[in-house]
N, C-alpha and C positions, 0 to 999 in steps of 0.2 A: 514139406517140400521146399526145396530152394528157391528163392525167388532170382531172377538173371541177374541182377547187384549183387547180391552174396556171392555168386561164382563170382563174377567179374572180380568182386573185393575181396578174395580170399586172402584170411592175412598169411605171412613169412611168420614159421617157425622162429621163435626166441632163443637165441643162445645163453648161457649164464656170462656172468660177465668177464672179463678177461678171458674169449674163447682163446683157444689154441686156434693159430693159424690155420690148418685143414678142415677146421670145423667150420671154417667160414669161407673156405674154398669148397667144400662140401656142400655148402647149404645154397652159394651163389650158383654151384655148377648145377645143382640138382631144379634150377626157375627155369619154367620153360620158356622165357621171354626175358630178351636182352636189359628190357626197362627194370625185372624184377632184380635181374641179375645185378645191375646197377646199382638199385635200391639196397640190395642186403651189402654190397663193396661199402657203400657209403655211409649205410649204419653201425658197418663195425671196424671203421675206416684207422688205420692205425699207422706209424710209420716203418714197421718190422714188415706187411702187407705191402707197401709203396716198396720198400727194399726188396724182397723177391721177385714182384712184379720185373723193376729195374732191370736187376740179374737177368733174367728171365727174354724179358721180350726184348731190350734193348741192345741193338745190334752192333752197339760203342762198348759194350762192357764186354768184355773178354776175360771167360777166365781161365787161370792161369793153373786149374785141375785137371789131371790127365782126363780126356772121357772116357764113358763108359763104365761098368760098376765099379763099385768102390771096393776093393779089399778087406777082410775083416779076418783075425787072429781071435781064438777065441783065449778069455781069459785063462782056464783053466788048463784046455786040451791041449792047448794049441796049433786046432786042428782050422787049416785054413777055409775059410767061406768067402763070401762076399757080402756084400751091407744089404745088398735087396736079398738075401735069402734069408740074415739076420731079420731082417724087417718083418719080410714074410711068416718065418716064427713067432716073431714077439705080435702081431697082430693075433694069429691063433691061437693064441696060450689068452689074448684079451677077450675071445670069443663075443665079440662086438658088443662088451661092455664099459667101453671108455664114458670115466665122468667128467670127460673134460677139463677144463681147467682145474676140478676138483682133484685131479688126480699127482699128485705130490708128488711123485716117484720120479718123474720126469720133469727135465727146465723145458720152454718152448723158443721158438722161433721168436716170438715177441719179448724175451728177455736177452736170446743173447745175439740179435740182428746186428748189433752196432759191430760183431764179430766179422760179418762176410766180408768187407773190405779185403782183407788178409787172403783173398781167395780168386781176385780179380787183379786183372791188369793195371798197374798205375796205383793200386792201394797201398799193397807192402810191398813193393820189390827188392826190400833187402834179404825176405825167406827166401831160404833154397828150397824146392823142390821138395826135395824129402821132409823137413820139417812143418813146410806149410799142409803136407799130404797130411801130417801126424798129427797135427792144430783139427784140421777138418774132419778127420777120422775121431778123433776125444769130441768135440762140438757132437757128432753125429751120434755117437755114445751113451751119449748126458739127455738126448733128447727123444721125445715119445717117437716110437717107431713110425707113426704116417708125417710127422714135421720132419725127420730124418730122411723120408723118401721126396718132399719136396724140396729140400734142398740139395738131393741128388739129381732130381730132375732139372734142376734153376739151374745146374753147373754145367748143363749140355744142352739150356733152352729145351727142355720137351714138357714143360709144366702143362702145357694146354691136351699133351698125351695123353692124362692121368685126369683134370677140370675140365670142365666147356666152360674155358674160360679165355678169350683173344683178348690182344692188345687194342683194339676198339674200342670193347667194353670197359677196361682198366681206364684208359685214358678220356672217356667218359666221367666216370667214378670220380677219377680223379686227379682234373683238370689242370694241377698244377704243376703232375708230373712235369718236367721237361724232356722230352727223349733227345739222347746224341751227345754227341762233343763232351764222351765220361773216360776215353781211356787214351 
């Protein structure tokens, strides 16, 4: 029998290392207390994590992506979908057996973050339109199907739809954020 320290001390599941971004939005949404929630931001604190955050909660960053779903051509058919139907599939074909970072097939959000710029107000504004859509659609592409659905979410702020995760808690985390005066 547990003794009321053990619950109390229940430890946070271990990620391997270099999680994919969702795995640690996953792991932070799934604590039923703000303090834990904290705790896992902070131990797997990264600056690819501060970058969506940004997008995301900060009401200065604007970006410069149509909203709403994203478009998708398939390679072969060329039969039109959308990226969250795309997503939708490629998660059930994964039948919730992602290895995570072990999983080679996909780049993540923590490798190619230094990218979003190109996707906000004030970053690139020499992309036109259409080219900056074609940048974020290949980005979206390249990467595992649930880091492509969060940065579909960052580009219309609804990240917290998907995590229980508030700008409270982030700015908590991680203290050094600055919010405002980005775009």
């Amino acid at each position: 029998m547990m003794t009321t320290s053990e619950k109390i001390s229940k430890e946070i599941e271990k990620l391997p290392p270099n999680p994919f971004v969702f795995e640690v939005l996953a792991l932070a949404s799934k604590q039923r207390t703000n303090a834990k929630k904290i705790e896992v931001l902070k131990e797997y604190e990264h600056d690819s994590l501060k970058a969506i955050f940004i997008w995301n909660f900060d009401e200065t960053v604007i970006s410069v992506l149509p909203e709403g779903d994203v478009p998708f051509f398939g390679d072969n058919d060329m039969k039109t979908s959308t990226m969250s139907e795309r997503i939708e599939d490629a998660i059930k074909q994964m039948n919730g057996s992602s290895l995570g970072a072990l999983d080679q097939r996909y780049s993540t959000i923590r490798k190619e973050y230094t990218k979003l710029y190109n996707f906000v107000k004030g970053g690139n504004d020499s992309l036109n339109g259409i080219r900056r859509e074609n940048i974020f659609v290949n980005l979206l592409e390249g990467l595992h199907p649930l880091e492509a659905e969060i940065l579909c979410l960052c580009k219309d702020k609804k990240l917290q739809t998907r995590y229980k995760i508030i700008k409270d808690i982030v700015s908590e985390a991680y203290p050094d954020i600055t919010w405002g005066n980005r775009s």
